[in-house]
Every structure is written in structure tokens, then in C-alpha cells.
C-alpha positions in Angstrom: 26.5 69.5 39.1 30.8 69.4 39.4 32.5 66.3 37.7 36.2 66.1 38.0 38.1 63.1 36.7 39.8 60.9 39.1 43.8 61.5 40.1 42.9 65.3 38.6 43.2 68.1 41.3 41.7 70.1 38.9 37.7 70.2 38.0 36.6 69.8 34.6 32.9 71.1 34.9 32.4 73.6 37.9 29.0 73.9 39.3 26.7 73.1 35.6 23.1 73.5 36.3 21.0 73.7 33.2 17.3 72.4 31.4 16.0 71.6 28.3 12.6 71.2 27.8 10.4 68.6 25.6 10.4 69.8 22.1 13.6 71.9 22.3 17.1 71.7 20.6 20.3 72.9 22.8 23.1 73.4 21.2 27.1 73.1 23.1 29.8 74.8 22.3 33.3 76.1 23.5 36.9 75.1 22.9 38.5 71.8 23.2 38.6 71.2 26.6 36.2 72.8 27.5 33.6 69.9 29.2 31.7 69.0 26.3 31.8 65.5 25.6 31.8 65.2 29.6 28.5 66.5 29.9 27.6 64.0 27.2 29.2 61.1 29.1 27.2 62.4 32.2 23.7 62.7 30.3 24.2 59.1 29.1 25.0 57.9 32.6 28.7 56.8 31.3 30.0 58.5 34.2 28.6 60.6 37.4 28.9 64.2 38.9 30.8 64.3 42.6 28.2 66.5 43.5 24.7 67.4 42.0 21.8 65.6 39.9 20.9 64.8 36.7 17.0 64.3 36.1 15.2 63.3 33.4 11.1 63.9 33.4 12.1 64.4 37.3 13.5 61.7 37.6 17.6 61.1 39.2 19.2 58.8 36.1 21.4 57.6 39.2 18.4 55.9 40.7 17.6 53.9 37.2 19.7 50.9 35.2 21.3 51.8 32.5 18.6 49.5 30.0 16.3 52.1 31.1 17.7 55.0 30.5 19.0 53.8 27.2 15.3 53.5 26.8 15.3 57.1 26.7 18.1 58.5 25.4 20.2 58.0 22.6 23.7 59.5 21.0 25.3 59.9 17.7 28.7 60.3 18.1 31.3 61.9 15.4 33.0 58.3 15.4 30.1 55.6 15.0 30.3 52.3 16.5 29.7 49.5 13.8 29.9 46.4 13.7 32.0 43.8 11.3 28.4 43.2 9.9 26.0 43.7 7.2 24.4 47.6 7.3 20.8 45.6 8.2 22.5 44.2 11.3 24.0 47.7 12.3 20.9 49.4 12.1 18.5 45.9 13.9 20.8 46.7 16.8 18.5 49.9 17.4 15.3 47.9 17.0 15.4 44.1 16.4 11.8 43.5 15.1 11.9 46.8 12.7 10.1 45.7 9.8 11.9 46.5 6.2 9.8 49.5 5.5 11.0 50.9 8.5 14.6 49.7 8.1 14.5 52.0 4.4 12.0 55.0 5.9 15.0 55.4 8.2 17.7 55.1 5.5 15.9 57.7 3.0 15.7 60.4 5.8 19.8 59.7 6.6 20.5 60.3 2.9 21.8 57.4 2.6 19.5 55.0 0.9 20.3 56.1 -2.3 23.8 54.4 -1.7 22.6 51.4 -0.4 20.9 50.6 -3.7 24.2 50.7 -5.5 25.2 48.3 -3.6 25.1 44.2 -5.1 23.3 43.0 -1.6 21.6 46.6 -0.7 21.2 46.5 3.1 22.8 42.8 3.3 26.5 43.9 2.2 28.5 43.6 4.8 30.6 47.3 6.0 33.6 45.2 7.1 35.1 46.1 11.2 34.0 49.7 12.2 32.4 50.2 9.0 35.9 50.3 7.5 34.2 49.7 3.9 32.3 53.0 4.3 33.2 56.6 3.7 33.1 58.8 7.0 29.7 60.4 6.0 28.7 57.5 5.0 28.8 56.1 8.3 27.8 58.6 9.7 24.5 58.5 7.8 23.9 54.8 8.9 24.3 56.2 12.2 21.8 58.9 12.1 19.2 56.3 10.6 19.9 54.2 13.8 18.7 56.9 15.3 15.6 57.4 13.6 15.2 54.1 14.3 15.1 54.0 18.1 12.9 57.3 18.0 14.1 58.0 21.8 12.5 61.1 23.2 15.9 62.3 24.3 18.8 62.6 21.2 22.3 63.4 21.5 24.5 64.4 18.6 28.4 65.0 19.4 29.4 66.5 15.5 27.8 64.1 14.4 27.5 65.5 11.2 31.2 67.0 10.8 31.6 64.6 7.8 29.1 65.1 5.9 28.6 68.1 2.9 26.0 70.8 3.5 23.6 69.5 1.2 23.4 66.2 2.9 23.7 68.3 6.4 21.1 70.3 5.4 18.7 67.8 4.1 19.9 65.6 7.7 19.0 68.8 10.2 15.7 69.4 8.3 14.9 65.8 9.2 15.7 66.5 12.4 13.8 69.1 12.8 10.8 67.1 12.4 12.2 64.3 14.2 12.6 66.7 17.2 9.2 67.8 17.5 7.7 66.7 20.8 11.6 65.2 22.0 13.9 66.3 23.4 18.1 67.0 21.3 21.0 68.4 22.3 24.1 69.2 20.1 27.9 69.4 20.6 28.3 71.9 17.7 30.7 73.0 15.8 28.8 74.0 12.3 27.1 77.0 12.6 24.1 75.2 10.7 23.5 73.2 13.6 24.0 76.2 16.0 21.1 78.8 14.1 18.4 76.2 14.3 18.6 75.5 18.0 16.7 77.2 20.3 19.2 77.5 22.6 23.3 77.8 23.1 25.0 76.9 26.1 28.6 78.4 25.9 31.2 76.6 28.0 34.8 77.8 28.9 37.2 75.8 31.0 34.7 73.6 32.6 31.9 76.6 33.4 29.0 77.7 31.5 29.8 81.0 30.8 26.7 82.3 28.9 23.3 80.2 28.1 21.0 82.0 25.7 19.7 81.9 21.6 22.4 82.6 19.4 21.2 85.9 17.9 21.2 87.1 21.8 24.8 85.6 22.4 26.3 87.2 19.3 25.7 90.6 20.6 26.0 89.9 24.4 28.9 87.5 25.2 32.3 87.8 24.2 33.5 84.5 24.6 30.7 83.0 21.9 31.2 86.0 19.5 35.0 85.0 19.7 34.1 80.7 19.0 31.8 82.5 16.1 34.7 84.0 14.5 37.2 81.8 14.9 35.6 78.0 14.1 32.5 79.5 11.8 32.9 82.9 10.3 36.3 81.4 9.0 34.4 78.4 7.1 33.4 81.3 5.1 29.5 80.2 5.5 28.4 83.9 7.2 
């Protein structure tokens, strides 16, 4: 597929053709700029390629409502959306009749049901507008439970876990792991955490895919990922 924004002479994903299969975990990476988050905003059906397709079991998302392919796929994003309501109410967005065993299943694998019971009203407190009365991992926890929650076979994560320490990342991705078995995830990545337990990398450079293969392969093959490596991971020092 090519996608260029409109008034921009200048295309910011040239000719993208890739697949992910049930059960796997791609990670995304490249520079700022590079066409990430617009091959989100295309997977989600925010916006559409100029030219090309984007299928899902087969099937052309352009040829389907948006309700169902929401019923499909779902995204953490770095920023959560939340709501001026109480944590309960964020999360029963995802799945109105979840039951309260599943609302605090979903809330232990997040890490982030210990917090709620410190809290006077536990999931009833209200987080105030955008979650303003929450830390940014913490919303980004309550986030991650939504997710749980909906259980789509297709998950999206844009750094959705940039905020949070590497013992609750860690604990998060193991979850995630199981989650992912039999579904379908794909990762805008910047921890290399994320990056070593996905199957697969797709490197991206000014709007082109530039190298698509496991990390172990990439670090010895491709000069552009072994640069990102060094640059945004091997100077956190985690190596």
C-alpha cells in the first residue's frame, strides 16, 4: 500500500506490503518520521492508503464499518484516552456487561490492581478528565487492562508501555505473551524488551520498509536497525 497525507507532495509510506500471522507478535521500528503511527492509523481504519489493501482474515477493512472492525482490533496508545469518570467506567467502555471478576482478573494482569485497593472507592474513584488523577504508568496500566478486557484477536500497542518501570514492563509483556497466544499483536517499539520477544521486526526508514526479519537476523544483516539498536537501546544501558 502508499498513503500520503493530503496537500503533501511528498509520500509518507512508499509501496508497504507486509503479513502477520495468527499467533504472532511484530514489532515496528524506525526514526521519528518514519511512518509508524501511520501504519497504525491505517490498520485501525482511521485513515486509508491511495493505492493498495489492507486485509484482515482475507478480508478488505475498506469493505467493512468501522463497529466491525473495532470488533477485531484494538490499540493501546502511549497517551490513553480516559474519561472524567470512575476507573470501573473506563475499563466497562471495553465491555459493558463484564462481570466484577473480570473487571479485577484484568486489573491484576495490568499491575495495577494492587493500586486500586489503596484507593477509598477501589474501582469507583473517579481519575478526574484524561485520567489527570493518575500517574502516566498508571494510566497506562488501566489501559492495558481495557485491553484484556476486549480480548480482540488483533492488538495494537503504540509504546504503550514507555511509562512504565521494567518490572512492571516485564510482568505486563509476560502477560502478553499469554494473551497473544492464538491472536494476532503488533508493536510500535522503542524498548528493546518489547523488540526481543517478537517474532518479527519490520524496520522502517523515511516511509519504506527497509528490512523485515527477527531481530537476532537484523542485528547482523541490516545497517539501518543495527544503527536504531545503538542509538535508542544500547544507550539505555539494558544490553
Amino acid at each position: 500500500m502508499t498513503f500520503a497525507y493530503e496537500g503533501s507532495d511528498a509520500f509518507r509510506l512508499h509501496a508497504i506490503s507486509f503479513s502477520v500471522s495468527k499467533g504472532e507478535h511484530l514489532a515496528i521500528v524506525g526514526e521519528s518520521g518514519s511512518g509508524k503511527s501511520t501504519i497504525t492509523k491505517l490498520l485501525t481504519g482511521q485513515i486509508k492508503p491511495q493505492s493498495g489493501s489492507i486485509h484482515i482474515g482475507g478480508t478488505d477493512i475498506s469493505q467493512v464499518n468501522s463497529e466491525s472492525l473495532s470488533h477485531k482490533v484494538s490499540i493501546v496508545v502511549q497517551e490513553p484516552v480516559l474519561f472524567n469518570m470512575t476507573m470501573r467506567e473506563n475499563l466497562l467502555l471495553a465491555k459493558p456487561d463484564a462481570t466484577d471478576k473480570e473487571l479485577i482478573q484484568c486489573c491484576h494482569r495490568a499491575r495495577i490492581y494492587d493500586f486500586v485497593e489503596t484507593l477509598e472507592y477501589k474501582l469507583d474513584t473517579i481519575i478526574g478528565e484524561k485520567g489527570v488523577r493518575l500517574s502516566g504508568g498508571q494510566k497506562q496500566r488501566l489501559s492495558i487492562a481495557r485491553a484484556f478486557l476486549q480480548d480482540r484477536d488483533i492488538i495494537i500497542f503504540d509504546e504503550s508501555t514507555s511509562a512504565l518501570d521494567n518490572e512492571n514492563e516485564g510482568d505486563i509483556i509476560a502477560e502478553l505473551k499469554r494473551l497473544s497466544i492464538g491472536k494476532t499483536m503488533i508493536s510500535i517499539a522503542h524498548r528493546l524488551s518489547t523488540i526481543m520477544d517478537c517474532d518479527k521486526v519490520m524496520v522502517l526508514k523515511d516511509g519504506a520498509m527497509v528490512a523485515y526479519d527477527t531481530h537476532e537476523n537484523l542485528r547482523e544483516q541490516n545497517d539501518t536497525y543495527e544503527l536504531l539498536f545503538k542509538n535508542q537501546y544500547v544507550a539505555a544501558g539494558s544490553v
